[in-house]
C-alpha positions as CSV (number, residue, x, y, z in Angstrom):
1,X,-4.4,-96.2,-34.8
2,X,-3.2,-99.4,-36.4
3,X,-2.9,-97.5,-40.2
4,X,-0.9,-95.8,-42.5
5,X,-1.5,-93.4,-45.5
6,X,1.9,-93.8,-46.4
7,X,4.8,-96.8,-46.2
8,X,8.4,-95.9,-44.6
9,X,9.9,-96.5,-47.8
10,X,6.8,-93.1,-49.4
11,X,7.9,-91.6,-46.8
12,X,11.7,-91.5,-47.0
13,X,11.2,-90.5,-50.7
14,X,8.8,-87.6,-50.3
15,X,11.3,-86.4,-47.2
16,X,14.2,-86.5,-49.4
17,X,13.1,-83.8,-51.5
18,X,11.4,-82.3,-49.1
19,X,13.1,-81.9,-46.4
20,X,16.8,-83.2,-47.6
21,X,18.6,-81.1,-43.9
22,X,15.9,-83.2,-41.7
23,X,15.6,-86.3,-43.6
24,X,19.1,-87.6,-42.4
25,X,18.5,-87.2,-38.9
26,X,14.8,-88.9,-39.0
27,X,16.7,-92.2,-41.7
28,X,18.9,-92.6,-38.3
29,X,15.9,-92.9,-36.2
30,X,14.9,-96.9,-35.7
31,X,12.0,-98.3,-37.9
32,X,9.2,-98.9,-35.3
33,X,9.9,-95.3,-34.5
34,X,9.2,-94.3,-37.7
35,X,6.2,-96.4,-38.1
36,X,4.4,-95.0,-34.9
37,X,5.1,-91.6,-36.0
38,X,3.0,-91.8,-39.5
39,X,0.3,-94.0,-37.8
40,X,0.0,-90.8,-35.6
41,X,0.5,-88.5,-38.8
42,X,-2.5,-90.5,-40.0
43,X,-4.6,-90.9,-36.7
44,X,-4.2,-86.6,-36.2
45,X,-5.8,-86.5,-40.4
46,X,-8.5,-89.0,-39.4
47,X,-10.0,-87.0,-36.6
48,X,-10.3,-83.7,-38.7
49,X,-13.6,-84.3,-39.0
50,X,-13.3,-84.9,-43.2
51,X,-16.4,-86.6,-43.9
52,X,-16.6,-89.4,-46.7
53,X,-20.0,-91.0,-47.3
54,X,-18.4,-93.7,-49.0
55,X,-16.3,-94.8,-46.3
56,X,-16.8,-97.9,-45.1
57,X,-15.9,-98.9,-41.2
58,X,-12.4,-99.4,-40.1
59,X,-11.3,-97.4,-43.5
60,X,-9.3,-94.7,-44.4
61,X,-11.0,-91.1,-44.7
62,X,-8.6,-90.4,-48.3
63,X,-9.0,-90.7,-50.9
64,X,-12.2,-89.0,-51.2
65,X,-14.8,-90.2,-53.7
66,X,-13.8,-87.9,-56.3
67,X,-10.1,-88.6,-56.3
68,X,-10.8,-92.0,-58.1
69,X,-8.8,-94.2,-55.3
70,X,-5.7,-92.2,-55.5
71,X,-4.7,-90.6,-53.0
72,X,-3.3,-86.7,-53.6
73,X,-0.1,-85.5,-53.1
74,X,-1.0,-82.7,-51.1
75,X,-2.1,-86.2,-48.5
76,X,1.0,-87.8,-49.3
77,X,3.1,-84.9,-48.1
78,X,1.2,-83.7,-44.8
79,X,1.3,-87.4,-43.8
80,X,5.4,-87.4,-44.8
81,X,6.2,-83.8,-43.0
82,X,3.8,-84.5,-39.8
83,X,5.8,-88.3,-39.6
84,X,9.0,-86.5,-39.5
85,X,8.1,-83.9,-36.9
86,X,6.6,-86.4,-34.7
87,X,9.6,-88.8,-34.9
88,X,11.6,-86.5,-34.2
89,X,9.8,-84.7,-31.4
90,X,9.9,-81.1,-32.7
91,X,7.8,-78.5,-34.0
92,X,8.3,-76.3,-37.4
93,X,9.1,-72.5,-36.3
94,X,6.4,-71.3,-38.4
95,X,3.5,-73.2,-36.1
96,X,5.6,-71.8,-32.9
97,X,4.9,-68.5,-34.4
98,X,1.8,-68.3,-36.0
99,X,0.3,-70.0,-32.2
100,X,1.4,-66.9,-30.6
101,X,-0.4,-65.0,-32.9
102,X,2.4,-63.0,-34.5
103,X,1.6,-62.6,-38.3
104,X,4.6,-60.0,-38.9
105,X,7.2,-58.8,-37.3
106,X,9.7,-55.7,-38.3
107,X,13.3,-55.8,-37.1
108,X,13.5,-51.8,-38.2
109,X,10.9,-50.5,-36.1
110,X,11.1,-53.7,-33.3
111,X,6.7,-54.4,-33.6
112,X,4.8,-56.9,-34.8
113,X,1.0,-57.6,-35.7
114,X,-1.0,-60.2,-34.1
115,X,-3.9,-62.3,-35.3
116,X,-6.2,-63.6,-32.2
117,X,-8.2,-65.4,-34.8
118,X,-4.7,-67.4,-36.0
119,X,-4.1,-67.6,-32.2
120,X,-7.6,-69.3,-31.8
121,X,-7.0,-71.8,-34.4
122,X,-4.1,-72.8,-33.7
123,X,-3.9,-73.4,-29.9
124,X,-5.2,-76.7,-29.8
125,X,-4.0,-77.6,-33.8
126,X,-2.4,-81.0,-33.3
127,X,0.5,-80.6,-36.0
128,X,3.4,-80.3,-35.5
129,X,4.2,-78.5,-38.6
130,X,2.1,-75.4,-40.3
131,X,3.0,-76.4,-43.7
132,X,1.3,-79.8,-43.3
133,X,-1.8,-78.1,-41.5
134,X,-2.5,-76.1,-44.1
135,X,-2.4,-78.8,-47.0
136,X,-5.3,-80.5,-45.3
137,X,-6.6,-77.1,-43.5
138,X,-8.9,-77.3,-47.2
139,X,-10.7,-80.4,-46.2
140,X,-11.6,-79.4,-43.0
141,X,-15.1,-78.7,-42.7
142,X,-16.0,-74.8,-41.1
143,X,-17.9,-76.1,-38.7
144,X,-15.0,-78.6,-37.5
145,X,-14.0,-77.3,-34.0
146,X,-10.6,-78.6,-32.8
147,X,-10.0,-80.1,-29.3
C-alpha cells in the first residue's frame, strides 16, 4: 500500500467541486493524513479483483488497456471521495442505508422496502461512500466475492 492513483494536490481539486461543504474540513486535516487516506482509497480499488493482463508486478490495476494510459474520471473521483471519507473517518448516509437494506422509505404511510440482495452486497463493501462504490461497482468482475 505504498501507491497513489491520485496526488493531494488531484485530490483537493476534484473535492472542491465535488464535495465544496466537506472539502474544508478534510484541507484542515495534516498532509500525511491525507496521504494515508488515498493510498487506502487506492489499496481498497486494487483488491476488487479488476483484472488487467497487461499489468506488470508492483503496478497499478488503472488504467486498463483500453483507456490508452489515461486514467478515467469516474477512477479519479472514487479515489478523491473514498480519500475524503477515510480521512475523515466517516461514512456517506447513503452506504449506512442501502447496508441495512432499506431501498425506500415513506414518511406518509411510516414503511419501507428492503433489498436482502443490496444488504448482501454491501455488508462486507469496504467504501466508505456509495457513490464511489458504484463508479467502480462496473469493473468488478460478477464472480468477484467481497471479504
Amino acid at each position: 500500500m505504498d501507491k497513489s492513483y491520485l496526488t493531494l494536490p488531484e485530490i483537493a481539486e476534484i473535492l472542491q467541486m465535488e464535495e465544496p461543504e466537506l472539502y474544508e474540513e478534510f484541507d484542515k486535516l495534516k498532509d500525511n493524513i491525507k496521504e494515508y487516506s488515498a493510498k487506502k482509497a487506492t489499496f481498497i480499488i486494487e483488491n476488487l479483483g479488476i483484472r488487467n493482463k497487461n499489468k506488470k508486478v508492483g503496478e497499478l490495476t488503472f488504467p486498463l488497456p483500453y483507456q490508452n494510459g489515461i486514467l478515467s474520471f469516474d477512477i479519479k473521483l472514487c479515489v478523491a471521495l473514498e480519500t475524503l471519507y477515510i480521512a475523515l473517518k466517516k461514512e456517506s448516509e447513503e452506504i449506512k442505508i442501502a447496508r441495512i437494506g432499506i431501498i425506500s422509505e415513506s414518511d406518509k404511510t411510516a414503511s419501507a422496502s428492503y433489498d436482502k440482495t443490496l444488504m448482501k452486497n454491501l455488508k462486507s463493501c469496504p467504501f466508505s461512500n456509495l457513490k464511489a462504490y458504484e463508479l467502480v461497482k462496473k469493473y468488478i468482475p460478477k464472480s468477484f466475492y467481497m471479504r
